[in-house]
N, C-alpha and C positions, 0 to 999 in steps of 0.2 A: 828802923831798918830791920830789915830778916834777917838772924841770925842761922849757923846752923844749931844752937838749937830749939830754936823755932821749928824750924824745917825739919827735924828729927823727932819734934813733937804732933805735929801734925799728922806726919806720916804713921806715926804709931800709932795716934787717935782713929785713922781711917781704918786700920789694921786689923784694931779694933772691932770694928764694929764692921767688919766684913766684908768690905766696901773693895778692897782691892785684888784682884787688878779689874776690876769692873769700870764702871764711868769716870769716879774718882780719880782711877791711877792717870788721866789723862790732865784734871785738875791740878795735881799735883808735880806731876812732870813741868809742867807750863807754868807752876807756880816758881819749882825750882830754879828752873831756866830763867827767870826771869830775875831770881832772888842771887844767882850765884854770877851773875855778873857784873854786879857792885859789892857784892861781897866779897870778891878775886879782889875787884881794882884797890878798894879799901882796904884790905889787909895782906897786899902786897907789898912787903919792903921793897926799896929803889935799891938793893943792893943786893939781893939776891935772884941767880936769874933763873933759878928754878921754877920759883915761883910767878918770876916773871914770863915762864912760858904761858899763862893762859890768855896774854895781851900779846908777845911778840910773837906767837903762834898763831894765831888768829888771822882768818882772811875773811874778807866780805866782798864778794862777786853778784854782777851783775850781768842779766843774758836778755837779750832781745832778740827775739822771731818770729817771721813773717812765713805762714805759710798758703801758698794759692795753689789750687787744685782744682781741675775738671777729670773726673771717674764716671766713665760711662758703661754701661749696661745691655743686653739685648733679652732681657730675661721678662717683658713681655709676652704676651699671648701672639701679639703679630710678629716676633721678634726682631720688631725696631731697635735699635741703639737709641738710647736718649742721657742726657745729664743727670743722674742719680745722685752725685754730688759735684758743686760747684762754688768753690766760695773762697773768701781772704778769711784766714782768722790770723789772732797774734798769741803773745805768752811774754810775759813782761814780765823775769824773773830775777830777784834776791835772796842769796843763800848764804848765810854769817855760819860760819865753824868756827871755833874758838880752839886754845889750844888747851892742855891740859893744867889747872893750877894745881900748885904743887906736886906735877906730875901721875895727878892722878886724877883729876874731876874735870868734865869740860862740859860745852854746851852747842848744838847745834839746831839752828833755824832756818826752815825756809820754805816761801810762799809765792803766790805769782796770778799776777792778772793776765784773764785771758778772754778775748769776746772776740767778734768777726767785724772783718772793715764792711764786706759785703755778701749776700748771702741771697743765690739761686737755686738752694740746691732743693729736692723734691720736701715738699709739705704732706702733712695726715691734715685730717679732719678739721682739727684744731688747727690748721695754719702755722704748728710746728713744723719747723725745719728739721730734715732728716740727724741725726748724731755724724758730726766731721773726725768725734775723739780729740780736734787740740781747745775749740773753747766749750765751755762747760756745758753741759744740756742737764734737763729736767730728769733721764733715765736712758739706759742701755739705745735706744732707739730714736726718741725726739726730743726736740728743743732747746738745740742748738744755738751759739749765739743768744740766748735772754740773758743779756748781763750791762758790761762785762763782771764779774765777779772776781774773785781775791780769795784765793785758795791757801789755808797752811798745808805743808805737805810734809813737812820733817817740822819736828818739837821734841827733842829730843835731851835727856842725860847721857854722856857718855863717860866713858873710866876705863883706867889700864892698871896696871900694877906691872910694872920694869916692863919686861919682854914677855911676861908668863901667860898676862891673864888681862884681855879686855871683855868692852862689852858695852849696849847701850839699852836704854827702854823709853819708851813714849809711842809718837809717831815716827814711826819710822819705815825703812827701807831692808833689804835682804843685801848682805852682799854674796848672796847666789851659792855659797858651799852649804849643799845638801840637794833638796828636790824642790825649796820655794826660794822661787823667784820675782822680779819685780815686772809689774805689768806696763809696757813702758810708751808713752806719747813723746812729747818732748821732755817730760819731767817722769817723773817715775809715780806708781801709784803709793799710797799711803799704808801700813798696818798700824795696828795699834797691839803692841807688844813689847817682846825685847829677843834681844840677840846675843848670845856668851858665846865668848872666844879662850881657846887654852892651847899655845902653842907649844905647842912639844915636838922634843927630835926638829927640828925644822919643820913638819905638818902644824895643822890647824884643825881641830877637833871644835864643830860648831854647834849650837844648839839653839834652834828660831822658836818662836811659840808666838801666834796674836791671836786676839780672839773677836778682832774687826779687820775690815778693808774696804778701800775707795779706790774705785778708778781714776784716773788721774782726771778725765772729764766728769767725774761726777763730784758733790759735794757733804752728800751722805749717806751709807748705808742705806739709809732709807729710799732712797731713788733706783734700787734695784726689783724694778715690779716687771709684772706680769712673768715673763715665761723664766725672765732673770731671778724673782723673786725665791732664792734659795735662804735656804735657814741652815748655821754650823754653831756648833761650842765653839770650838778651837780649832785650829789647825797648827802642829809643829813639828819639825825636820831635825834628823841631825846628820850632820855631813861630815867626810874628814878628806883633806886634800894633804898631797904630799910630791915629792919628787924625790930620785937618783941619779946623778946625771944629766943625761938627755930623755929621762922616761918620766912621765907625770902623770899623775894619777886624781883623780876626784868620786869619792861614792859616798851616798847620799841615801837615807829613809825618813819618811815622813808619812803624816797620817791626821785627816781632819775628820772629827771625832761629831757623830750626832749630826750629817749632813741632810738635809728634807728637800728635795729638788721640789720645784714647780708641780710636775704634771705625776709625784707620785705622795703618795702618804705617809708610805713607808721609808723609815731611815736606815742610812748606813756609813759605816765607817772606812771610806778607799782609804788607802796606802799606796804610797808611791816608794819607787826604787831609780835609783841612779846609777848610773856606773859611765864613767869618760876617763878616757886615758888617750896620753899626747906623745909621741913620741918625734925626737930631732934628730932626721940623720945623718941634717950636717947642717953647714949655717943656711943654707937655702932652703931645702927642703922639710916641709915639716908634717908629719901623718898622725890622725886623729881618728878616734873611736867611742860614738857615744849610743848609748840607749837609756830610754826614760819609758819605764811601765809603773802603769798603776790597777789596781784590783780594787772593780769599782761592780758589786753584783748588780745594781742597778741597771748602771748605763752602758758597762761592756759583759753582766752576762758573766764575770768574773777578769780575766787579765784582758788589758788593750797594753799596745806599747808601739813605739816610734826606735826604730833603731839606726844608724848612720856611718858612714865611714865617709875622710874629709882628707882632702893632699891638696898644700898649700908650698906653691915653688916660687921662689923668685931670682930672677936674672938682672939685674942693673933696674932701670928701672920700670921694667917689664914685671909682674907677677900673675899665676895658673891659681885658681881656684874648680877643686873638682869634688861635688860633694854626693852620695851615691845615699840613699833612703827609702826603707821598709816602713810600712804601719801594716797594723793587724789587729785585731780587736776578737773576742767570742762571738758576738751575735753579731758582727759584720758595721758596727759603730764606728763612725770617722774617730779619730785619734786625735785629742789633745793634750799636749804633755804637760799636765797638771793635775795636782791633787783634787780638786774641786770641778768639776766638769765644766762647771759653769761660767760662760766667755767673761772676761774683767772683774771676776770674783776673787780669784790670786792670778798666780804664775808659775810652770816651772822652771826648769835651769837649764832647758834644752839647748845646744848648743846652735843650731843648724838656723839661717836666716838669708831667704835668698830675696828680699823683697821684689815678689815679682805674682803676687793680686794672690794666686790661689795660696792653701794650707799646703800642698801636695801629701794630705791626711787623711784620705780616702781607705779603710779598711779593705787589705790583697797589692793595694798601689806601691809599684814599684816606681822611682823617680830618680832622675838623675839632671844635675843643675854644677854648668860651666860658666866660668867667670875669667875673662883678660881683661888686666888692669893696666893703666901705663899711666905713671906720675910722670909729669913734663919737670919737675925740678926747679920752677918757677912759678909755683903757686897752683897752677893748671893740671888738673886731673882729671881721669878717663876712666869709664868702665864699659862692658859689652856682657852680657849671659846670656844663656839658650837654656830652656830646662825642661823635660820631658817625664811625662807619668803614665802610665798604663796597668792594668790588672786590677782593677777596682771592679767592684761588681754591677755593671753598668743597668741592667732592670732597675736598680735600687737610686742608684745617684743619677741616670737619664743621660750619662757619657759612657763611651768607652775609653777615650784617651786626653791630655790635656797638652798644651805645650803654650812656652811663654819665651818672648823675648823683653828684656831692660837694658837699662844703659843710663847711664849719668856721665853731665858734662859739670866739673866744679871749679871753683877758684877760691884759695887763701888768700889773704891779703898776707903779706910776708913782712911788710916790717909798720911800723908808725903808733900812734896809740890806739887804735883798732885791729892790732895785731891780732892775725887770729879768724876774722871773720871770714865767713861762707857763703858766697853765693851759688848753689847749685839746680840743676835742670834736671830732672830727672824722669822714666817716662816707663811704660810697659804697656805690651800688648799678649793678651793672654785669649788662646783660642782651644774648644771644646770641641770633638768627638760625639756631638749630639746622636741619640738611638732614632732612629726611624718615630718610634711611639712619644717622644718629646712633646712636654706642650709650648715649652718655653728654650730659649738657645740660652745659653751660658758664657758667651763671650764677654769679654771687659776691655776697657783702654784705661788709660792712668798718664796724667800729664802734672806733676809738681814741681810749683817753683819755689826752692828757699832758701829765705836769708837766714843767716845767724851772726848776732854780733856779740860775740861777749867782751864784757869788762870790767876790769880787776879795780877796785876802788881799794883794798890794801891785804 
């Protein structure tokens, strides 16, 4: 049996010899994880329940979803609409948390199969299918559906000390205080790193560091080619969140160090900045203000940034979503609020998510995205938006203006042992402002249908 000190000899031998946090620390993670969960059960006395929290803490969940999609396009040369994407895929997931032994060491796992029931959606060369992002593909672009395949996604050590002081490292996740965030499908994508937590005053002063990531459709680092094909050291944030009252606050810096994009030779090291503040001012009403810039000389030339302002009411079981958004960049680069430029590389922490087809990321674009909701209070629920962009510099991106309508039709199951699940409808149609000198129209449709079922095994 692995003892801890085994485990503590190991880890010094790798230490050693230079090894970590490189390949190794990943080794070892997966080794612990593995080692400290008969190591809890075995030397946990039946009389103590402290130590009995690493077992009666512990939950192990299971999620099942189906997703079906038709995304259509006109961004031809005759500017036809055709099926761009078109397919079933699923995501068969188990995620074990454990709770803390001795109140202070835990272990968290979780992986998940994903491939497509059926699959029309556009082919390259190769008879790869376009990337859907829920079953796994070959690279940022094709070969979707080749599996199914069996993803880890969280491998994780985690540890707390009372209320002071957590923290986790392996594979892992962000939880989003500072400026990196998780890039998200139905599971979240992977870093390999760690995450320190210190709570103080009531705030949370956090500090992320990884020096890999995976998209959640992909399977390794390595399947990020061609125009995706960027090269980093490291990338790490440090955030601190807090409240007073009804007023809250989140700000965030980070910076990935030694970044080499595709199409230059030359490196550089963005930073990113965050600042979101929430305010209540009353129980309905709730007002929001976020911006995320990063100083990237590269690819904005020096500062790009996303800024927003967001009013969130609700009346019974009516609720107003109105969310108001600027981008701006130096040399006129669409805006992504992220340290890494590069799409499914990380994430940031941005706040703003209207799914409805466009980024409304357009460097000059001004946007503005309404949302009425209305829960029916029996499982059944509603949504409608409208969102409008304009002031992009239209020579450059081939629009002058964009506008989109969505809506979802959903249903909970409310009581039984599939409590919980989701069947929703959900759908967008998004139309372009094309220039005169257009070669191609920029319109899109979006028709999703999904299920989700989870369930709790203990």
């Amino acid at each position: 049996m692995v003892t801890d000190l085994k485990i503590k000899k190991i880890m010094r031998n790798h230490m050693k010899n230079g090894l970590l946090p490189q390949k190794s620390l990943l080794a070892v993670v997966i080794m612990s994880t593995l080692a400290l969960s008969p190591l809890a059960i075995a030397q946990t006395p039946t009389n103590t329940s402290i130590n009995n929290q690493f077992i009666n803490n512990s939950s192990l969940n299971i999620k099942l979803i189906s997703d079906t999609r038709v995304r259509s396009r006109n961004d031809n040369s005759a500017f036809d609409a055709y099926g761009r994407l078109n397919y079933s895929a699923y995501n068969a997931i188990i995620d074990f948390n454990s709770g803390y032994y001795d109140n202070f060491i835990g272990v968290d796992v979780a992986g998940y199969l994903a491939g497509d029931v059926y699959n029309n959606s556009i082919q390259n060369d190769n008879n790869e299918y376009l990337s859907n992002e829920i079953s796994l593909s070959h690279n940022q672009d094709w070969g979707a559906g080749n599996g199914p395949h069996l993803k880890l996604y969280t491998a994780a050590v985690k540890f707390k000390y009372h209320d002071l002081f957590s923290g986790k490292i392996g594979l892992i996740q962000s939880t989003g205080n500072g400026t990196i965030g998780n890039v998200w499908s139905f599971v979240p994508g992977t870093y390999r790193g760690l995450e320190l937590n210190a709570h103080i005053d009531g705030g949370k002063l956090t500090y992320f560091w990884a020096d890999k990531y995976t998209a959640p459709w992909l399977l390794s680092e390595d399947d990020y080619v061609g125009w995706a094909n960027t090269q980093w050291n490291y990338i790490h944030s440090l955030g601190y969140e807090n409240s007073f009252g009804d007023f809250s606050y989140n700000l965030g810096i980070g910076q990935a160090m030694d970044v080499r994009y595709s199409d230059t030779t030359r490196s550089v090291n963005p930073t990113s900045y965050k600042i979101y503040t929430r305010y209540q001012l009353n129980p309905n009403i709730q007002l929001a203000a976020d911006f995320y810039g990063v100083n990237d000389k590269i690819k904005y030339n020096g500062l790009g940034y996303m800024s927003g302002l967001s009013l969130n009411m609700n009346h019974g079981q009516w609720s107003w979503l109105s969310q108001l958004r600027y981008a701006n960049s130096n040399n006129g680069t669409e805006i992504v609020p992220r340290t890494i430029y590069t799409y499914a590389m990380n994430n940031g922490s941005w706040s703003q998510f209207w799914d409805a087809l466009s980024d409304w990321n357009q460097s000059g674009e001004v946007s503005l995205y309404n949302r009425l909701s209305f829960n029916a209070g029996n499982g059944w629920n509603y949504y409608m938006g409208l969102g409008y962009g304009s002031g992009m510099d239209s020579a450059k991106v081939g629009y002058n203006s964009e506008a989109a309508i969505n809506g979802t039709v959903g249903y909970t199951l409310q009581q039984g042992t599939l409590k919980g699940s989701v069947v929703q409808l959900h759908s967008t149609w998004l139309t372009r402002d094309e220039i005169k000198s257009a070669t191609a129209g920029r319109d899109e449709t979006d028709v999703r249908l999904q299920v989700i079922i989870p369930y709790s095994v203990f």
